[in-house]
LOBAPA-391324 format. One record per atom (N, C-alpha, C): residue in one letter; x, y, z. Coordinates in steps of 0.02 Angstrom, whole numbers, padded with zeros to 5 digits, always signed. Layout:
AXYZ...
//
This chain:
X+00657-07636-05092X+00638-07600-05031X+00700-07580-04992X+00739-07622-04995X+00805-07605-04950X+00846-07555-04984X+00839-07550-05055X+00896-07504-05087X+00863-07439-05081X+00789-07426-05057X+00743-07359-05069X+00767-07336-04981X+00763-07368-04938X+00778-07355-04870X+00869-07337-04867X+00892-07380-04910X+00983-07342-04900X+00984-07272-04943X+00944-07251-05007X+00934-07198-05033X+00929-07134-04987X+00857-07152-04945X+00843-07109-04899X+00912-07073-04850X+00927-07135-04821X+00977-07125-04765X+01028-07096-04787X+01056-07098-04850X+01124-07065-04892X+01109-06973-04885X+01051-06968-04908X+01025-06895-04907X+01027-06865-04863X+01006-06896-04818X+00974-06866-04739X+01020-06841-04701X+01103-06880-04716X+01153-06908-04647X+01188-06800-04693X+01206-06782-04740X+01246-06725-04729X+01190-06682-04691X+01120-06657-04693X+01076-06622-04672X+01089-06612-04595X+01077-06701-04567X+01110-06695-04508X+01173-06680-04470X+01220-06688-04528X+01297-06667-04503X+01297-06603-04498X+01250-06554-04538X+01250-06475-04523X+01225-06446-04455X+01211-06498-04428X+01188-06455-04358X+01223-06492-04306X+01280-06527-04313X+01321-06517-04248X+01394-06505-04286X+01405-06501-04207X+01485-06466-04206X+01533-06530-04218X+01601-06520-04221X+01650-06553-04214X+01669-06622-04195X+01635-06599-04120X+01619-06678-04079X+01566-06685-04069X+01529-06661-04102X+01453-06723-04093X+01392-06696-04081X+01424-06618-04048X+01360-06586-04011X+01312-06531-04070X+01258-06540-04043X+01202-06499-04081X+01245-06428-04097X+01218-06407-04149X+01233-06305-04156X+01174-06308-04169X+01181-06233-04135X+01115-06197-04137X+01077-06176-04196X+01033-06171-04229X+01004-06153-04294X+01022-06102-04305X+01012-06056-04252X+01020-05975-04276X+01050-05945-04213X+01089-05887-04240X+01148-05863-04186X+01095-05820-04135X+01134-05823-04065X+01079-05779-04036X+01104-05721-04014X+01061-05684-04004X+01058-05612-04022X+01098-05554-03991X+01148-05542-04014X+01190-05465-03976X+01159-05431-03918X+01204-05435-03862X+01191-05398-03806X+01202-05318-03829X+01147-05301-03764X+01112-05231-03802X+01174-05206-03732X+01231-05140-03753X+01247-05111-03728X+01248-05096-03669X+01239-05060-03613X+01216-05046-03557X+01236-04950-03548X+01203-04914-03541X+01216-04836-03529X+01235-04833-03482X+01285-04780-03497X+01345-04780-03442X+01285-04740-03369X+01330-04743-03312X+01286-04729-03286X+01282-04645-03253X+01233-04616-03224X+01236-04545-03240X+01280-04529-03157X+01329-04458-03185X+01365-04440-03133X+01324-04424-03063X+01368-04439-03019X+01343-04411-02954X+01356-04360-02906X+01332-04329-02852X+01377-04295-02839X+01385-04320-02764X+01418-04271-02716X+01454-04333-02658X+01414-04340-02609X+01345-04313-02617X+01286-04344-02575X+01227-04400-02609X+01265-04429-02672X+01212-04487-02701X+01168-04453-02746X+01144-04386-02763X+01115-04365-02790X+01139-04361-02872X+01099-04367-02922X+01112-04367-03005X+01130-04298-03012X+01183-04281-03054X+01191-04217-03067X+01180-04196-03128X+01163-04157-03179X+01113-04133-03234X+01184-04151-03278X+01172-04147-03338X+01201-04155-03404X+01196-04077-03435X+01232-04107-03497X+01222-04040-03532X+01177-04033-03563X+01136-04109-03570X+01054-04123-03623X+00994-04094-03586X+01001-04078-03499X+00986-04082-03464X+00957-04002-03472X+01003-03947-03501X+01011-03880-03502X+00981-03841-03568X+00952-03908-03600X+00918-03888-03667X+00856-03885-03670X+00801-03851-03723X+00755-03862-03712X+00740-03930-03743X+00666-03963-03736X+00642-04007-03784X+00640-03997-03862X+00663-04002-03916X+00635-04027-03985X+00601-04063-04008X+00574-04045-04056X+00522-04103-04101X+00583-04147-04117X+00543-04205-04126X+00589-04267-04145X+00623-04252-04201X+00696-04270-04208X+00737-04256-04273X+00762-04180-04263X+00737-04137-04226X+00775-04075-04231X+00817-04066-04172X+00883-04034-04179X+00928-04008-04153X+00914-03971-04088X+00941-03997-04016X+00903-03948-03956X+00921-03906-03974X+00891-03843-03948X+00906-03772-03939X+00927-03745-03866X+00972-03705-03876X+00974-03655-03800X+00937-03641-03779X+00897-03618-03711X+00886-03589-03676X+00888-03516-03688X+00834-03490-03700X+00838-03392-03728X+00828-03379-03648X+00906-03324-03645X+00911-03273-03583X+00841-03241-03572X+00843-03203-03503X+00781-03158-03526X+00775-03104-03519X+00739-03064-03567X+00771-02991-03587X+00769-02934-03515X+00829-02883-03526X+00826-02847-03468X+00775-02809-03467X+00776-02748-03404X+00723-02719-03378X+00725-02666-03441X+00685-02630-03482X+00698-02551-03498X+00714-02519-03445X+00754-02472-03479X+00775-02416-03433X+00749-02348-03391X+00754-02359-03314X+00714-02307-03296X+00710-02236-03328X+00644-02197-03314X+00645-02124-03369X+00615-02078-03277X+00632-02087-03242X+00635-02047-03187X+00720-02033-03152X+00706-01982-03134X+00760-01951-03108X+00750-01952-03007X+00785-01999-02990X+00787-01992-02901X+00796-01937-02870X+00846-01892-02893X+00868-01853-02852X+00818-01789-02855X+00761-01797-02903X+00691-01768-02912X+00650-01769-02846X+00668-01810-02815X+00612-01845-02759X+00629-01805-02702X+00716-01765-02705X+00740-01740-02636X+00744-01667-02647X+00771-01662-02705X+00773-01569-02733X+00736-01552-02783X+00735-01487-02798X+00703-01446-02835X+00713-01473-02897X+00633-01523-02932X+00651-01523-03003X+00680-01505-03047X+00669-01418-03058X+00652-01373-03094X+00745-01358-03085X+00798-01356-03023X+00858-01341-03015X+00882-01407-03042X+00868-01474-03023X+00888-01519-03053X+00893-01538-03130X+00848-01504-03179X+00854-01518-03242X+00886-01489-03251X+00904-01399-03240X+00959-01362-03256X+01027-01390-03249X+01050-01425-03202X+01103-01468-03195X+01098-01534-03242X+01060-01545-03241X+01078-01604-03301X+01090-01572-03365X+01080-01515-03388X+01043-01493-03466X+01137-01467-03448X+01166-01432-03416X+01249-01408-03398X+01291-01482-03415X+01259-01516-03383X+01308-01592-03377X+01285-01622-03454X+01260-01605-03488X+01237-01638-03565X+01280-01577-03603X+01281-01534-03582X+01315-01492-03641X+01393-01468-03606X+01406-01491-03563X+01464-01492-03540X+01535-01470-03567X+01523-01520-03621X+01581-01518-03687X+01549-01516-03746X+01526-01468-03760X+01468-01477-03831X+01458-01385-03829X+01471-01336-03800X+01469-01283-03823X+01438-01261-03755X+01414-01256-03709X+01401-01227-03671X+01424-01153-03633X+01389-01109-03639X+01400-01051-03626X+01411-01046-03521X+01484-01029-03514X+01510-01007-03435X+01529-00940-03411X+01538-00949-03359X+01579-00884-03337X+01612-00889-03266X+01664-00851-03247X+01689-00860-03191X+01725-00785-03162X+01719-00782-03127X+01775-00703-03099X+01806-00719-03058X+01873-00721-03030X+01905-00752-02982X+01959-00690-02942X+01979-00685-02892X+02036-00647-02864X+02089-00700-02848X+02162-00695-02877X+02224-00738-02887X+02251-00697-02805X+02240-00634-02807X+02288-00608-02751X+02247-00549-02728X+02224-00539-02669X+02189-00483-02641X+02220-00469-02569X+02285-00434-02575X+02320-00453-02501X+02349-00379-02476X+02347-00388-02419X+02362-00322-02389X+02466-00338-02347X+02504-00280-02347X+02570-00301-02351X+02573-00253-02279X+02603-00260-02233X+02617-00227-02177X+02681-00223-02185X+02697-00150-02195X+02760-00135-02208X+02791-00084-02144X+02875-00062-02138X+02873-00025-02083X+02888+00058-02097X+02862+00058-02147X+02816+00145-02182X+02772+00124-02194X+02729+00147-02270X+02679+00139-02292X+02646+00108-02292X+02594+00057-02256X+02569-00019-02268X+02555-00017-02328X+02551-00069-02379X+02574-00096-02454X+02502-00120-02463X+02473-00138-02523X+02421-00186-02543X+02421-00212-02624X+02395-00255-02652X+02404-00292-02712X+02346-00301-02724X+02316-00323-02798X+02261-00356-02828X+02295-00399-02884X+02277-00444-02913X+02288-00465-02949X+02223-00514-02965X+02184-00502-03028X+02121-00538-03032X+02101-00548-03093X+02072-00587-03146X+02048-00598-03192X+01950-00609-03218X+01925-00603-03260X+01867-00637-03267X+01856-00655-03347X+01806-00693-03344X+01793-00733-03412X+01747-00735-03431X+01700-00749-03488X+01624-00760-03513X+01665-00811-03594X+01612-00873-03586X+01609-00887-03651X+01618-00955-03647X+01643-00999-03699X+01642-01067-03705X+01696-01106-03676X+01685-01170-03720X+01759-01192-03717X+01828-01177-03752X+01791-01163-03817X+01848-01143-03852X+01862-01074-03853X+01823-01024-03857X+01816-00961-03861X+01788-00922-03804X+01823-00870-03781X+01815-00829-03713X+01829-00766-03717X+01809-00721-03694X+01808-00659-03675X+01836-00640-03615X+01926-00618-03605X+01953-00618-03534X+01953-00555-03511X+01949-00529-03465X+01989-00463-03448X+02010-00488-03356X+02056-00447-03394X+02116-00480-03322X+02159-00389-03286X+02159-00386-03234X+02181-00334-03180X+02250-00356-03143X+02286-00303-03135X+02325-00322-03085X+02352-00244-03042X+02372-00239-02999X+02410-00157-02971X+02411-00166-02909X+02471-00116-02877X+02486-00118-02809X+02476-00030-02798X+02472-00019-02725X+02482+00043-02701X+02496+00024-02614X+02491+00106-02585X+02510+00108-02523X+02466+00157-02489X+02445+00128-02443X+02402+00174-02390X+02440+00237-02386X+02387+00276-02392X+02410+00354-02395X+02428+00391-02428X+02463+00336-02499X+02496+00363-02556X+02441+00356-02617X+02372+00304-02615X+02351+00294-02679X+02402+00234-02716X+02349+00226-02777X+02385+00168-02806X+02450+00189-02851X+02490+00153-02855X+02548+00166-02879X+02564+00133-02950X+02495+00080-02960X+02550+00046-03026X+02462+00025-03064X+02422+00020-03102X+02368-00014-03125X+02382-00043-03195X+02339-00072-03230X+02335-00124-03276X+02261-00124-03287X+02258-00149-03355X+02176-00170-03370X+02192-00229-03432X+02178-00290-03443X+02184-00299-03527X+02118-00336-03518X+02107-00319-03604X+02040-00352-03640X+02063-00391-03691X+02039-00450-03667X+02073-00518-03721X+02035-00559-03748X+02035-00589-03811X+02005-00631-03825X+02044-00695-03835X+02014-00766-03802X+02061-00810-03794X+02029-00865-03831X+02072-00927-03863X+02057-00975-03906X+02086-01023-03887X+02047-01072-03856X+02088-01137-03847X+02129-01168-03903X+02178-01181-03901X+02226-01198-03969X+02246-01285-03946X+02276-01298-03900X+02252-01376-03883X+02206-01379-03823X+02226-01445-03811X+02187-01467-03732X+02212-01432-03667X+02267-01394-03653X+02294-01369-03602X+02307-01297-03609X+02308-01284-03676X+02333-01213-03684X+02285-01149-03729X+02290-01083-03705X+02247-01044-03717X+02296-00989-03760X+02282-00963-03821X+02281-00904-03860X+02271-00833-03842X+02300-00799-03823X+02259-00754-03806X+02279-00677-03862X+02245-00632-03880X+02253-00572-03898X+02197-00518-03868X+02237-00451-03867X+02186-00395-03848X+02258-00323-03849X+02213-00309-03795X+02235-00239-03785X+02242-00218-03683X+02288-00191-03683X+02314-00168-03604X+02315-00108-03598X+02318-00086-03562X+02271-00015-03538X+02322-00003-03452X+02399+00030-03444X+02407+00061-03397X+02382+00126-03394X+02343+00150-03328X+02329+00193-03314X+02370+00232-03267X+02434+00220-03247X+02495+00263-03200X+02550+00222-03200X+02592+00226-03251X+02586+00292-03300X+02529+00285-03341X+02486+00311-03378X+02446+00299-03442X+02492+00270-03500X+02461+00213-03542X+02490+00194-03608X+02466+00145-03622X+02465+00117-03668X+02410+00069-03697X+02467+00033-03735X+02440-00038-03744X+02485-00087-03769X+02461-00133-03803X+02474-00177-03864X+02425-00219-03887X+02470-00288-03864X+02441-00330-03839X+02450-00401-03795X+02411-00458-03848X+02476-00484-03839X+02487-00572-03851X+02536-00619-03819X+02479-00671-03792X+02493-00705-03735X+02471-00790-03756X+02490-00840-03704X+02476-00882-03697X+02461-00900-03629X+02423-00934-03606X+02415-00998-03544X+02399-01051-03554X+02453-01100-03520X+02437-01157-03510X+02469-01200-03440X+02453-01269-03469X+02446-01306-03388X+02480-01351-03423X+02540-01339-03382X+02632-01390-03380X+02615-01453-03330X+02638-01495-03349X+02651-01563-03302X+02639-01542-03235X+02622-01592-03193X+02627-01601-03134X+02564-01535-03101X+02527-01511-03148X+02474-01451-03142X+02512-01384-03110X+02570-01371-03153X+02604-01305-03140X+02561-01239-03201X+02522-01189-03172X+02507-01128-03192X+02550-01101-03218X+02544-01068-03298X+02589-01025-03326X+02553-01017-03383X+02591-00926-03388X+02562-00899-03432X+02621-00834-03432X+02625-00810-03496X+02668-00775-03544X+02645-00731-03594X+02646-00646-03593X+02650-00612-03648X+02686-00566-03678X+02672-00539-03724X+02706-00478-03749X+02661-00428-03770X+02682-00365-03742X+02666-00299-03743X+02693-00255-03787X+02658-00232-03829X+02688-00182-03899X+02646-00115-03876X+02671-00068-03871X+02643+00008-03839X+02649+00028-03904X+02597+00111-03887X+02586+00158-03952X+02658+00176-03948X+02706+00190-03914X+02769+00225-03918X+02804+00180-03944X+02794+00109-03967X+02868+00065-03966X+02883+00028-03961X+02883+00026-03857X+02916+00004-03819X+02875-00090-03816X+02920-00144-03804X+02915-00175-03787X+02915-00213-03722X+02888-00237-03708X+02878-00273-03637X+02841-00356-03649X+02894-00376-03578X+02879-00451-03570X+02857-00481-03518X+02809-00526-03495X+02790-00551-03435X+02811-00640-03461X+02826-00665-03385X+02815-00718-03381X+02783-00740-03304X+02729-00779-03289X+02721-00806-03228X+02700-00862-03224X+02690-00897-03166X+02708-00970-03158X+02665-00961-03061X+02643-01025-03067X+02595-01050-02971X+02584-01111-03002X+02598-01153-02916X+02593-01214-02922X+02542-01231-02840X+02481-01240-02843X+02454-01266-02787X+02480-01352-02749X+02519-01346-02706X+02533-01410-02653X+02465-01429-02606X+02444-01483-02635X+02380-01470-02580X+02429-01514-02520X+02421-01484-02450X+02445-01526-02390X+02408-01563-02398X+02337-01535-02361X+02265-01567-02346X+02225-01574-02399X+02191-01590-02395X+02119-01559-02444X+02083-01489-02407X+02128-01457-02385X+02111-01384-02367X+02155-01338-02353X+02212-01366-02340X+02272-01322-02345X+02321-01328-02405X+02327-01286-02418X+02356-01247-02494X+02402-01250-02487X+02482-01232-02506X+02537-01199-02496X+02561-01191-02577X+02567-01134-02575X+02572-01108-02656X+02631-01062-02681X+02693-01111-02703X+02733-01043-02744X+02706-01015-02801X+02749-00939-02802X+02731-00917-02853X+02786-00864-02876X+02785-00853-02926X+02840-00819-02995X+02828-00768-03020X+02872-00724-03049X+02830-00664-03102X+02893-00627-03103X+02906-00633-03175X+02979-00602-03212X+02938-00557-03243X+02967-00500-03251X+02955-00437-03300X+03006-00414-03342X+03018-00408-03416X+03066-00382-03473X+03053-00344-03493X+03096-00302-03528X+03099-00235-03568X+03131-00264-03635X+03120-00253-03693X+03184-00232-03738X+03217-00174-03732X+03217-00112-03709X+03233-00068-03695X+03217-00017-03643X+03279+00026-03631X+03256+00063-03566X+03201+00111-03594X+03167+00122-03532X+03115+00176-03544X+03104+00234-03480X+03149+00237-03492X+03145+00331-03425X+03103+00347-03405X+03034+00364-03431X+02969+00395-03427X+02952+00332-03357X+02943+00277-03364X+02937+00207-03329X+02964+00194-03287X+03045+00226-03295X+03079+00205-03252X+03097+00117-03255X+03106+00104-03317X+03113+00018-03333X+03164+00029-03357X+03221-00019-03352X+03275-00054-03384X+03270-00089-03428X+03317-00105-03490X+03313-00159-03529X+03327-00230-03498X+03328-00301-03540X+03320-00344-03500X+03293-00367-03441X+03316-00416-03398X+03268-00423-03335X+03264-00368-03302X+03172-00335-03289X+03178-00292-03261X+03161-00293-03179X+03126-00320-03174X+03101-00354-03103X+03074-00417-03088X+03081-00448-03028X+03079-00507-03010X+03021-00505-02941X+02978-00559-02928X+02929-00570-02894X+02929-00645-02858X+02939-00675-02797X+02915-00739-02785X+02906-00740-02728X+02847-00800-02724X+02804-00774-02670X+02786-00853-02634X+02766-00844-02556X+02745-00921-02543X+02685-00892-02506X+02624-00939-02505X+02572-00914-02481X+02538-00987-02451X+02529-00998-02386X+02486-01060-02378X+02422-01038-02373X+02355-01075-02409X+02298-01051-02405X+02252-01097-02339X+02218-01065-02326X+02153-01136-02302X+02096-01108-02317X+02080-01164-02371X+01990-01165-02414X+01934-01156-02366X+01912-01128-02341X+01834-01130-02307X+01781-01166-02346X+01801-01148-02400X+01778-01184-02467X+01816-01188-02519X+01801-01212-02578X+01844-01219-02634X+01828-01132-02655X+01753-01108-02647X+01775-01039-02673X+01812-00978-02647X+01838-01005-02592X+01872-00955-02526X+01897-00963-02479X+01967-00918-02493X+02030-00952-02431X+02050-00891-02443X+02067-00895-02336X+02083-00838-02341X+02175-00870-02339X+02245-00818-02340X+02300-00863-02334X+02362-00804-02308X+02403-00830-02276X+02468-00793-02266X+02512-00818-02291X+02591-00759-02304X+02650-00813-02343X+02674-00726-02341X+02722-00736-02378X+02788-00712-02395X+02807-00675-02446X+02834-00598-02471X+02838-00590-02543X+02901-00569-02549X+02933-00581-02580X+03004-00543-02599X+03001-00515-02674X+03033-00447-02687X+03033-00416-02750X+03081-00386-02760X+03128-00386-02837X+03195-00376-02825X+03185-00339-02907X+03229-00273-02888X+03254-00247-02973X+03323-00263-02987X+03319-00256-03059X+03384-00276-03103X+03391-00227-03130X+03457-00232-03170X+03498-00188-03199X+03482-00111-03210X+03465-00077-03255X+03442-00022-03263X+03380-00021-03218X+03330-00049-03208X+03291-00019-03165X+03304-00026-03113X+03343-00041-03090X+03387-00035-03020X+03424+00019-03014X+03440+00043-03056X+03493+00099-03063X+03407+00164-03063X+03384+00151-03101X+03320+00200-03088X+03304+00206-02990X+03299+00151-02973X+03262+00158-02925X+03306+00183-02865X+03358+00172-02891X+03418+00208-02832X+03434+00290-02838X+03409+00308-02918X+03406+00369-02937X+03339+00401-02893X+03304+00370-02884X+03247+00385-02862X+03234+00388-02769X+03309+00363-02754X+03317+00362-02671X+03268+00296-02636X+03265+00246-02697X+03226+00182-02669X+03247+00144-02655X+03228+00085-02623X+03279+00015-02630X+03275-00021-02694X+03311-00094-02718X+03291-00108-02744X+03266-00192-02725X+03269-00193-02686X+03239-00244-02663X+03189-00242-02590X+03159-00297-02569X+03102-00301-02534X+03048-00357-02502X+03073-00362-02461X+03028-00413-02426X+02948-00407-02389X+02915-00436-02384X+02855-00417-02339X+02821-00487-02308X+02779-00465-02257X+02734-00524-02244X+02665-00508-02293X+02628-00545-02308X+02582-00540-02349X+02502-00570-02316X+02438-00550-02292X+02379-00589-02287X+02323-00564-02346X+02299-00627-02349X+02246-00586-02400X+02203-00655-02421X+02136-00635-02442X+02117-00701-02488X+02116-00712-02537X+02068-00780-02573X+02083-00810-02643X+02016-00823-02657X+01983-00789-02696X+01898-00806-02713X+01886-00805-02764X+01836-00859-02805X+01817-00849-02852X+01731-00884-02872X+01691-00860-02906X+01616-00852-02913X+01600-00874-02982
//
């Protein structure tokens, strides 16, 4: 009996040594259980209030799927009325839009303008000038005829011009031109090729040459530059060289420079289509036609005051 009771106790004593520690004390059977994290806590803002997340800005998903954005929401279609319908004439208002749609797309224009319509108070003859152009046609392609002549009260006109041109835009600033010129005093006809265009700083110029049934050659160059003071006052130089290749007696022209033109004119617009303006003209001959005009008991030079207006339709 005693050796079955020390059996027992031999067994028993490591079983019990597994559940304490070092010095003596119980261990626990089983470890206890990992502290659960704690979520951080949500931002605030500086009145105590929670401020949204970025999870916050999503919609809901089914479980396992990926939030989604937020779909913008679609704009208005676009109005199909016209306002300015409500104040003017429909019927004038589409015509302006249907101009403003074909603008640069071929649209058929026109314009007639007067460059110089001025009367010269001189101390003989009082003096007068025209100088005027008109147009029909596109952008690229136009139909010009352009005028210019002076005379004198009492005397009739003294000098006319006619040309018929057809002009071709060749770049963005500059125009082609060919035709035919038509003086009527003296009479003679000339076939003309020219250019215009628009130099830096919006300086006017334009240049041709004149081939007559006789021959004779002839050259223009001119040049205007509008200064706006105001947005209504103008002040405008202006230029105009005339050449020969050769003298021409009948004309009374010199070879080389034959005459000279420059002019100052301040305008004021009443409108953009009309100003009336005063200024200044001086006109000077050269070489042989200077010598003509002295043959002729003239001066060759000449000053005037100038008024007149500037219109165009």
């Amino acid at each position: 009996m005693k050796a079955a009771l020390l059996l027992i106790s031999l067994l028993a004593a490591p079983a019990a040594a597994q559940t304490m520690d070092h010095t003596g004390h119980a261990m626990p059977a089983t470890p206890p259980p990992a502290a659960t994290p704690q979520a951080a806590p949500a931002p605030m803002d500086h009145e105590g209030h929670a401020m949204p997340t970025p999870a916050d800005t999503l919609e809901q998903s089914p479980a396992g799927a990926p939030p989604v954005a937020e779909q913008p929401t679609p704009p208005p279609s676009a109005p199909n009325d016209h306002a300015a319908d409500r104040y003017y004439d429909p019927a004038a208002m589409g015509r302006a839009r249907g101009v403003l749609r074909s603008e640069h797309g071929g649209a058929t224009m026109s314009k007639v303008m007067a460059n110089l319509f001025e009367y010269r108070p001189q101390s003989g003859a009082d003096g007068y000038r025209w100088d005027g152009e008109a147009w029909f046609g596109g952008d690229i392609n136009r139909l010009v005829v352009k005028t210019e002549g002076e005379g004198a009260s009492g005397e009739g006109v003294e000098a006319a011009e006619l040309q018929l041109l057809y002009s071709r835009a060749v770049t963005r600033y500059s125009d082609l031109q060919v035709g035919l010129r038509q003086d009527f005093k003296p009479g003679r006809t000339y076939v003309s090729l020219g250019v215009e265009t628009l130099l830096p700083y919006w300086i006017e110029t334009q240049g041709a040459l004149f081939l007559s049934d006789k021959g004779d050659l002839l050259g223009r160059v001119e040049g205007a530059y509008d200064l706006r003071l105001t947005q209504r006052w103008i002040l405008q130089p202006r230029a105009e060289l005339n050449f020969a290749a050769q003298d021409m007696p009948r004309t009374r022209t010199g070879s080389g420079l034959s005459t000279a033109e420059l002019g100052l004119r301040l305008r004021y617009e009443l409108r953009r289509e009309f100003g009336p303006y005063v200024g200044v003209s001086y006109e000077r001959s050269y070489g042989r036609t200077a010598d003509y005009a002295r043959a002729a008991g003239r001066g060759v030079d000449d000053a005037s005051l100038v008024v007149g207006i500037r219109a165009w339709f």
